[in-house]
DRENGU-111866 format. One record per residue (C-alpha): residue number from 1; y negated, x, z negated. Coordinates in Angstrom, 1 decimal, padded with zeros to 4 digits. Layout:
BEGIN
[site NUM; [Y; X; Z]]
...
//
This chain:
BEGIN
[site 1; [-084.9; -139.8; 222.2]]
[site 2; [-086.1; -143.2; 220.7]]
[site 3; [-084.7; -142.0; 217.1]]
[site 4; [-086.9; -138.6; 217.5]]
[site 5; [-089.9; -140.3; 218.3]]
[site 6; [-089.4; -142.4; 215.6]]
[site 7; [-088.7; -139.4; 213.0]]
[site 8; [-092.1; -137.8; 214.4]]
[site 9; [-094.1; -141.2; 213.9]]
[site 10; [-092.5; -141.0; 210.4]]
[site 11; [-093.6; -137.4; 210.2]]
[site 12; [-097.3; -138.2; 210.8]]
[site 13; [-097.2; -141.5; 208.8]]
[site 14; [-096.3; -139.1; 205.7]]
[site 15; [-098.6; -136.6; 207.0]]
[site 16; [-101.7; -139.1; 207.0]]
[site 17; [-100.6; -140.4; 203.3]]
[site 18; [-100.9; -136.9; 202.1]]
[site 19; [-104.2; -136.0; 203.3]]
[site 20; [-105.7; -139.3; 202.7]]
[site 21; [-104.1; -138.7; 198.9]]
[site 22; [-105.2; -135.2; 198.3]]
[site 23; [-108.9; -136.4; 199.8]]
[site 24; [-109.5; -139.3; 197.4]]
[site 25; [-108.4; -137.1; 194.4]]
[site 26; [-111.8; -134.8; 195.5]]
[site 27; [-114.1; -137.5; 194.4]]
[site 28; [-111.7; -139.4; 191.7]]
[site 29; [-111.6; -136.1; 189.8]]
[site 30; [-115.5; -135.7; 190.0]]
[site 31; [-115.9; -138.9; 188.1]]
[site 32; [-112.8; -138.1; 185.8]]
[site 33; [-114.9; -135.3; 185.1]]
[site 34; [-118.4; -137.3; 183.6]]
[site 35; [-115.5; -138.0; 179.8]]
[site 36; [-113.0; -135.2; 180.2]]
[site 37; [-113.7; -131.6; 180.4]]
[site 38; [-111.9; -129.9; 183.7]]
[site 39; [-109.4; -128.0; 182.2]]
[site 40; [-108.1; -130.5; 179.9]]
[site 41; [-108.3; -133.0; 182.5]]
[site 42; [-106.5; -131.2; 184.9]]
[site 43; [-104.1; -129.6; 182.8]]
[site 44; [-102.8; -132.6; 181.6]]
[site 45; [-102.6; -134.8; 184.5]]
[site 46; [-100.5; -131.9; 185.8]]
[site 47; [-098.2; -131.8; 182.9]]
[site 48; [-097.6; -135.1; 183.1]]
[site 49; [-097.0; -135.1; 186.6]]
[site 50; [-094.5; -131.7; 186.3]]
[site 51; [-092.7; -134.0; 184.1]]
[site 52; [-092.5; -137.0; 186.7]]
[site 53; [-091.4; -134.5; 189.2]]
[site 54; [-088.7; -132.8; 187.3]]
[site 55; [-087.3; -136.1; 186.2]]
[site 56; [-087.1; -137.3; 190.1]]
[site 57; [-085.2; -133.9; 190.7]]
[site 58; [-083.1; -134.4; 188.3]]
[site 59; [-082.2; -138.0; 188.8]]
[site 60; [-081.5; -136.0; 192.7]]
[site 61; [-079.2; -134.3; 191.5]]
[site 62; [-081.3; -130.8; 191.6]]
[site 63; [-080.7; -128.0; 189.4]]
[site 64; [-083.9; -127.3; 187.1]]
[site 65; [-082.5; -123.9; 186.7]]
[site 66; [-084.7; -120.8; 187.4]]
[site 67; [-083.2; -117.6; 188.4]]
[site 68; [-084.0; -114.6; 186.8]]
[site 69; [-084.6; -112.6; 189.7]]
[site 70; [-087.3; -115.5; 190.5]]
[site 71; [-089.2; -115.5; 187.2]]
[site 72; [-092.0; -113.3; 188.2]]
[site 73; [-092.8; -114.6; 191.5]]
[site 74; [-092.6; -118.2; 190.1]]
[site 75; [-095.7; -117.0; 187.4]]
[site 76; [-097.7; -115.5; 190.1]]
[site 77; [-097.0; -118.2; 192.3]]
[site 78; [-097.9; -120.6; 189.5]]
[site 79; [-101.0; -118.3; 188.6]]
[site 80; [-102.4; -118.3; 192.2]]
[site 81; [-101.5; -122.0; 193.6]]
[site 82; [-101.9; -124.7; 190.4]]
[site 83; [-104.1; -121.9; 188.3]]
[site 84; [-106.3; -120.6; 190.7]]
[site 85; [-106.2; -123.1; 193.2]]
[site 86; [-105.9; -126.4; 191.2]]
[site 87; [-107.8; -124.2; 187.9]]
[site 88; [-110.9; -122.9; 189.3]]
[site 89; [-111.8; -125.5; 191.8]]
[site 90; [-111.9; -128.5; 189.2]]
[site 91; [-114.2; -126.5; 186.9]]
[site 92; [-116.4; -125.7; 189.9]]
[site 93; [-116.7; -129.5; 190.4]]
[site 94; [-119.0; -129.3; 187.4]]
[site 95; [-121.7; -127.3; 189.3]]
[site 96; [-121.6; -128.3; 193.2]]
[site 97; [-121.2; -131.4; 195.3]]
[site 98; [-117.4; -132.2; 196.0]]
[site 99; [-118.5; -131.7; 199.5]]
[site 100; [-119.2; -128.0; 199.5]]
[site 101; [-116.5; -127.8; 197.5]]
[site 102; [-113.8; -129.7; 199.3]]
[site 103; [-115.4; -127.4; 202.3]]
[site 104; [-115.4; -123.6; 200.8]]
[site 105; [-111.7; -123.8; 199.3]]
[site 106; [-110.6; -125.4; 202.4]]
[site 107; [-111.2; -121.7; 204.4]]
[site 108; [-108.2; -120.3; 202.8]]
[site 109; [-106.3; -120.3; 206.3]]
[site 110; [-109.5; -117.9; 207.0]]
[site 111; [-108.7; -115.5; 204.4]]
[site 112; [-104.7; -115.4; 204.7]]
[site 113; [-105.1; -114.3; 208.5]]
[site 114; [-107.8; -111.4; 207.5]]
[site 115; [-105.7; -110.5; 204.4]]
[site 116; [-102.6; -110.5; 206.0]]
[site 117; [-104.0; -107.1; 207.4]]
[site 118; [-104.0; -104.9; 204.3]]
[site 119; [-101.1; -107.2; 202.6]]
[site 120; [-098.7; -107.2; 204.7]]
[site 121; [-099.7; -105.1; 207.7]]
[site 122; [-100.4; -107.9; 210.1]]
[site 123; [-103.4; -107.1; 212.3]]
[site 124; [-106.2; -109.8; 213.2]]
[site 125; [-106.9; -110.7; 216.6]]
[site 126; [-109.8; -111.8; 218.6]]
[site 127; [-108.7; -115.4; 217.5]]
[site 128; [-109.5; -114.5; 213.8]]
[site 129; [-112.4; -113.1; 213.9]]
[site 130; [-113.7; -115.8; 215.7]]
[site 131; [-112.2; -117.9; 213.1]]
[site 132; [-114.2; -115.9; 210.9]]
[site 133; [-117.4; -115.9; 212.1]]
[site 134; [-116.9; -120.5; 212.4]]
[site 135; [-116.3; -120.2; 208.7]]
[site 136; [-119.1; -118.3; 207.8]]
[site 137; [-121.4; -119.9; 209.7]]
[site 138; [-120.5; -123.1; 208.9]]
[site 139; [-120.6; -122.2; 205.3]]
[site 140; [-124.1; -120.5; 205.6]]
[site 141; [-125.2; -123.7; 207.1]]
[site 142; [-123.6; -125.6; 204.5]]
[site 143; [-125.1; -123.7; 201.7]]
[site 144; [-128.6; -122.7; 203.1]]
[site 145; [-130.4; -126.2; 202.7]]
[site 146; [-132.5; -124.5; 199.9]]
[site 147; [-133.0; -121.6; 201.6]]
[site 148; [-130.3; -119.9; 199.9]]
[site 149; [-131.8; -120.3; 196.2]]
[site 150; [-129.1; -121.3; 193.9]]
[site 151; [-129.8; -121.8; 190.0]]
[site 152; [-127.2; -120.3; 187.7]]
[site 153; [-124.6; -123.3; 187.3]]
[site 154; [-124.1; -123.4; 191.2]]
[site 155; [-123.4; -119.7; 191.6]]
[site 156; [-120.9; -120.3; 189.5]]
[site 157; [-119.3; -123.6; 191.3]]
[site 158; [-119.5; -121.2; 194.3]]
[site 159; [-117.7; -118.0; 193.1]]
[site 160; [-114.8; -119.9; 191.3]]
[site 161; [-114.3; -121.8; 195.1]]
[site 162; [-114.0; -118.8; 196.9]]
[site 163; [-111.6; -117.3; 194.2]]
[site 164; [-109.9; -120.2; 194.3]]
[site 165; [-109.4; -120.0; 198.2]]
[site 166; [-108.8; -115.8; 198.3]]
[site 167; [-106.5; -116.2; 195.9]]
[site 168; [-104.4; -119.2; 197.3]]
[site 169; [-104.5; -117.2; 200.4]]
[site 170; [-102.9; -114.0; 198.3]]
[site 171; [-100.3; -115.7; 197.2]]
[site 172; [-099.7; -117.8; 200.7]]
[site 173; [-099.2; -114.3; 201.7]]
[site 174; [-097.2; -112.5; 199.2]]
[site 175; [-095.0; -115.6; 198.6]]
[site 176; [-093.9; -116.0; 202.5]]
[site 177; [-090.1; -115.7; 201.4]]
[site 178; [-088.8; -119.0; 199.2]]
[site 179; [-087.8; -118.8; 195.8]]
[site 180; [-084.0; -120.1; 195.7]]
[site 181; [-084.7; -123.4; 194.4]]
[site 182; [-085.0; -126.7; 195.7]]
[site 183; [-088.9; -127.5; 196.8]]
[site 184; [-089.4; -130.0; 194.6]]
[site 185; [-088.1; -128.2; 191.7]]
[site 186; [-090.6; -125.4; 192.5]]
[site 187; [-093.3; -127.6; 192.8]]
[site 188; [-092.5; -128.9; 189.6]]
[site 189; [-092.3; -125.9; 187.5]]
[site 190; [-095.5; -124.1; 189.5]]
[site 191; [-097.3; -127.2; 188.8]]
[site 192; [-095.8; -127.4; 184.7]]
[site 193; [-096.7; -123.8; 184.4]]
[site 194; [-099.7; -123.7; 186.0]]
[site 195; [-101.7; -126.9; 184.4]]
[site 196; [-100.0; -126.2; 181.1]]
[site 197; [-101.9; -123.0; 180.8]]
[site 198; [-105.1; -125.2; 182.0]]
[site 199; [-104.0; -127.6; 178.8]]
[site 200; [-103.8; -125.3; 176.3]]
[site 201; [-106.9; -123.2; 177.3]]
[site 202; [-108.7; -126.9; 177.4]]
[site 203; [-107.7; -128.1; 173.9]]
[site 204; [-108.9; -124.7; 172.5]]
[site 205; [-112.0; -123.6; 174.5]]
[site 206; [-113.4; -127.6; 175.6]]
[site 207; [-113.0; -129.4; 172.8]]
[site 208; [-112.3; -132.7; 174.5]]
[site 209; [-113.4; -136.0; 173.2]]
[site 210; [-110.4; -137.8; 173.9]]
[site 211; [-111.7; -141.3; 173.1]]
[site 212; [-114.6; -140.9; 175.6]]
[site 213; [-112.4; -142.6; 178.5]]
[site 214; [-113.1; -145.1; 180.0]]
[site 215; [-111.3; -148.0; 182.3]]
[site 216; [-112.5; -146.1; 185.0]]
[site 217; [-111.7; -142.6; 184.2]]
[site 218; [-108.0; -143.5; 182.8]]
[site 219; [-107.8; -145.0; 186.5]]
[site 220; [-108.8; -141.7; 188.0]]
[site 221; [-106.6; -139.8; 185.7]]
[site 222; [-103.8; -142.1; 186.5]]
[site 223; [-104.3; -141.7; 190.4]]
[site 224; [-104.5; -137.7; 190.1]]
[site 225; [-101.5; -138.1; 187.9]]
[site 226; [-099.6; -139.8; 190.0]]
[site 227; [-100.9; -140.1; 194.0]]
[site 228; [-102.1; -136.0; 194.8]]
[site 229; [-099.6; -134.6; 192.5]]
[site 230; [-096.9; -136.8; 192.7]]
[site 231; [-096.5; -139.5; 196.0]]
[site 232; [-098.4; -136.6; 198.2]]
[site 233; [-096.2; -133.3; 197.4]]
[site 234; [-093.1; -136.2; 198.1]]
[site 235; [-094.3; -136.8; 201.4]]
[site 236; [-095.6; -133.5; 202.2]]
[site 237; [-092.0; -132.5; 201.9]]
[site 238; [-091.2; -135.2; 204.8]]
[site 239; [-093.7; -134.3; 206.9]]
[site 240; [-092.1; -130.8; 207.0]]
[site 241; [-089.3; -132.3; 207.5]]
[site 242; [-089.9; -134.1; 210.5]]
[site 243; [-092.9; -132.5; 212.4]]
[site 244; [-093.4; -128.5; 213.6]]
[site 245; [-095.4; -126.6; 210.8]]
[site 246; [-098.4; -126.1; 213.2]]
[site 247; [-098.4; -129.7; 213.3]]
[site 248; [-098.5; -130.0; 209.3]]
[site 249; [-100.9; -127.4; 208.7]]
[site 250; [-103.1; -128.4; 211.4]]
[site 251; [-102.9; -131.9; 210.0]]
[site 252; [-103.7; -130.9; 206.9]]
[site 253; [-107.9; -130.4; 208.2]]
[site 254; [-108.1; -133.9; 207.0]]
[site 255; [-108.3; -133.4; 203.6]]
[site 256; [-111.4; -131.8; 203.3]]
[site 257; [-112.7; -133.8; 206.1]]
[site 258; [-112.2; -137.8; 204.2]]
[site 259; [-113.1; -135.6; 201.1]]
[site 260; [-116.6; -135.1; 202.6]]
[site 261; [-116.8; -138.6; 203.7]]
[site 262; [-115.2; -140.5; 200.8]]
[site 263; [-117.7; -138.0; 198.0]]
[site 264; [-120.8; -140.0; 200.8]]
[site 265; [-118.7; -143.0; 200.3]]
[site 266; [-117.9; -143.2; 196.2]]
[site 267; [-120.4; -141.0; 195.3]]
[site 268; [-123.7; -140.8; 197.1]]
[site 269; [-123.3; -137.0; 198.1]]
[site 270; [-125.3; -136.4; 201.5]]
[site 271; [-123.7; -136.6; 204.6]]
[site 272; [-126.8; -135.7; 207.3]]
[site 273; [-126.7; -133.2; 209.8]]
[site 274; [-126.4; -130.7; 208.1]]
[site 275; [-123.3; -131.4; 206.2]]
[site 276; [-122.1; -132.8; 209.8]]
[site 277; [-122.8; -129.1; 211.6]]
[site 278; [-121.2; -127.3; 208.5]]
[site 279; [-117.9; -129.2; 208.4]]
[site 280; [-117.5; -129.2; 212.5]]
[site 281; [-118.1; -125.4; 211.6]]
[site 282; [-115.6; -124.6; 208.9]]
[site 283; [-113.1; -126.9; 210.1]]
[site 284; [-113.0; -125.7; 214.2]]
[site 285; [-112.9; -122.0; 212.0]]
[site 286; [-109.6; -123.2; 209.9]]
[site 287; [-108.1; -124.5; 212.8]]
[site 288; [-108.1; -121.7; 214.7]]
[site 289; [-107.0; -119.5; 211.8]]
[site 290; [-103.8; -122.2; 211.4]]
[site 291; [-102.8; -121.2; 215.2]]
[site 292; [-101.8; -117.7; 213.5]]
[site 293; [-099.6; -119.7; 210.4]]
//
């Protein structure tokens, strides 16, 4: 018994060092992103750390070997969780607060359970509808302190977050079966594939001015390097290891929760009642929609 307990408290010790990892990267990355364009930084923090990761596997022992019969669903996979998800939601930090953003790609629970429907043939319940109508609201409220007015730049910051969170939740749902390959060696290669895409697209299209960073930016580009896609996707591995996958995922409403208060923290973003009513909002809304995962 003692030993269980002990592998659990292990289990949510990893569990808090991811969330608190991929939260801090939220408001790193925005400052990251006043001397690097997003692509470029992005893309290459991820190489970098698709190379740190593929050297730990193989030091593991781990095959690096992809299947054949696992090549396509390793590029959509790659397309809709490093691409989509990591892509479009770092270039949106140019245009919004990291706090909506952290918020909006946070619903993708939301949209898995209402896609599931015409995906994969798995019906809502009351449960998700109400899940639903929390995330909605929330996000109204979150968005509607100008009365809904947006200039053109935030539109945009808004569009590429919801594409970023529909399509994580497509592949969530189209990727339920695991490719045969280690995690970690499929974290690696989505994440090499994925940001190496983002790298080439940001050398040609962004132009980069790569002697524009700074002490401080090399230290956030180290951190999202090395902590959120690096330590974290180690101990995210442990967590569901050691604790129920309910647990994990429900677990995982921390992120965009110390993103919201670490953007107040780093970065002056607001944090009134308004941003208060819209997380309590979206949040209660993904955690119902994780009771279906």
């Amino acid at each position: 018994m003692d030993a269980v307990r002990g592998d659990r408290w292990i289990g949510f010790l990893c569990l808090g060092v991811t969330a608190f990892g991929w939260a801090l990267n939220w408001p790193l990355m925005k400052l990251l992103l006043q001397q690097w364009p997003p692509l470029f930084a992005r893309g290459l923090a991820g190489v970098a750390a698709a190379v740190i990761l593929f050297g730990l596997a193989k030091a593991w022992g781990q095959s690096l070997q992809v299947p054949r019969e696992a090549l396509g669903r390793l590029s959509f996979a790659s397309f809709t969780n490093v691409f989509a998800w990591m892509g479009f939601s770092t270039v949106a930090m140019k245009f919004v607060p990291v706090g909506e953003g952290a918020l909006i790609v946070y619903t993708m629970p939301i949209w898995a359970t209402l896609l599931a429907w015409p995906l994969a043939g798995i019906r809502p319940k009351l449960v998700d509808i109400a899940a639903l109508v929390l995330g909605v609201g929330g996000i109204a409220v979150l968005l509607g302190g100008n009365g809904l007015s947006f200039d053109s730049g935030r539109i945009v910051g808004i569009l590429l977050l919801f594409s970023a969170a529909i399509l994580f939740a497509v592949g969530n749902i189209l990727n339920r079966v695991a490719l045969p390959m280690p995690p970690l060696v499929v974290v690696a290669w989505q994440v090499g594939l994925g940001c190496l895409v983002m790298l080439i697209l940001g050398v040609a299209f962004e132009q980069p001015n790569y002697r524009a960073l700074t002490a401080q930016g090399l230290a956030c580009f180290v951190y999202m390097t090395l902590v959120p896609m690096g330590l974290c996707y180690l101990t995210w591995f442990e967590t569901l290891r050691r604790l129920p996958p309910s647990s994990a995922s429900t677990g995982m409403l921390l992120v965009p929760l110390i993103g919201v208060i670490s953007a107040a923290l780093i970065l002056g973003e607001p944090l009134g009642a308004r941003e208060i009513v819209a997380m309590v909002l979206v949040l209660a809304g993904v955690a119902l929609a994780l009771q279906r995962a």
